[in-house]
N, C-alpha and C positions, 0 to 999 in steps of 0.2 A: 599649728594644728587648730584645726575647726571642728565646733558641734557641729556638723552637715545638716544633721535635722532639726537645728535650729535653726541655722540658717535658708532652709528649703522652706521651714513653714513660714519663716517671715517673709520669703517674694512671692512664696504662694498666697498668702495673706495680705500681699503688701502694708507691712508693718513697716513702720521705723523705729529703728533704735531708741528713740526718745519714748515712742507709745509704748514699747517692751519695758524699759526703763520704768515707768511711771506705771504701767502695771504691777512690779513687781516690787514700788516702792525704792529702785535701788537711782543713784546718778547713771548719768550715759556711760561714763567712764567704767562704772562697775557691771553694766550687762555687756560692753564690749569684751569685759574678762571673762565673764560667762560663757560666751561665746567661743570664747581661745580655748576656755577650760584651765585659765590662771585663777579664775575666781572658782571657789566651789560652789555647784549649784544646791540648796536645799530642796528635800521634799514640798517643803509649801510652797516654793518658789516655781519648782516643776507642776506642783495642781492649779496655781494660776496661771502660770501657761498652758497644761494641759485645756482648763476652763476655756481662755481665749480662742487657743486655735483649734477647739473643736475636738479633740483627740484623747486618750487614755497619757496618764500624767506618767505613765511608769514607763512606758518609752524614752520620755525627754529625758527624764531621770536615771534611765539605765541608760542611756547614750552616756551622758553625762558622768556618770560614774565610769563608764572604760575607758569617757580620756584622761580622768585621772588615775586611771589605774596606768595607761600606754605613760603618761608623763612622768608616774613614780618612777615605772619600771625603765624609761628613758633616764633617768638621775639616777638613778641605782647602777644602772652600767656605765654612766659617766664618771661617776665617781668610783669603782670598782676598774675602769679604764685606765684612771690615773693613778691609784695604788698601784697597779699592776707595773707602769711605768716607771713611778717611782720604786718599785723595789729592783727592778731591772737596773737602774741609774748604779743603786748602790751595789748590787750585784757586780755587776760591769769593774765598780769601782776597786772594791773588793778584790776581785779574781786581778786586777791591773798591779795592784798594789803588793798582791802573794809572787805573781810572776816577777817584777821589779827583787823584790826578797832573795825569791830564792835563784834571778840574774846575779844575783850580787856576791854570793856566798859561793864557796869553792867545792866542785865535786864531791861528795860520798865516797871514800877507797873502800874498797869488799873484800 
């Protein structure tokens, strides 16, 4: 996943990473997270960019904030994904284990 509009304003601006970087204070390596939206971006960090490329800072900002809202909500159902499996597993196991039982045990006379 990509901030899209940070990354449009930096071809539209021909920026590089490093100038972005040194703008905002941060290594290359930490506005390439920025970027993915692995790093969270701050407010001050969105008005220096806003400053730079020209633009109202609450856009970057609120871009920025939806991808990590889509990435929570991406690990929220991955994780809710695999509960779900694992209790099926045991489920599974369970109902395996009652059949086996009551295979084993001799009719109910009525």
């Amino acid at each position: 996943m990509q901030n899209i509009l940070l990354v449009f304003l930096k071809m539209h601006r021909n920026c590089t990473d490093k100038t972005l970087a040194l703008t905002l204070g941060i290594s290359v390596d930490q506005y390439k997270e920025l970027e993915t939206g692995d790093l969270l971006m701050t407010r001050k960090q969105a008005q220096k960019l806003g400053r730079l490329f020209k633009v109202d800072s609450k856009y970057i900002y609120d871009c920025a904030m939806l991808i990590d809202e889509y990435k929570t909500k991406d690990t929220i159902l991955t994780i809710t994904k695999n509960s779900l499996f694992s209790v099926l597993d045991r489920l599974e196991a369970l109902i395996e284990k009652l059949a086996n039982e009551m295979s084993s045990k001799p009719p109910i006379k009525q």
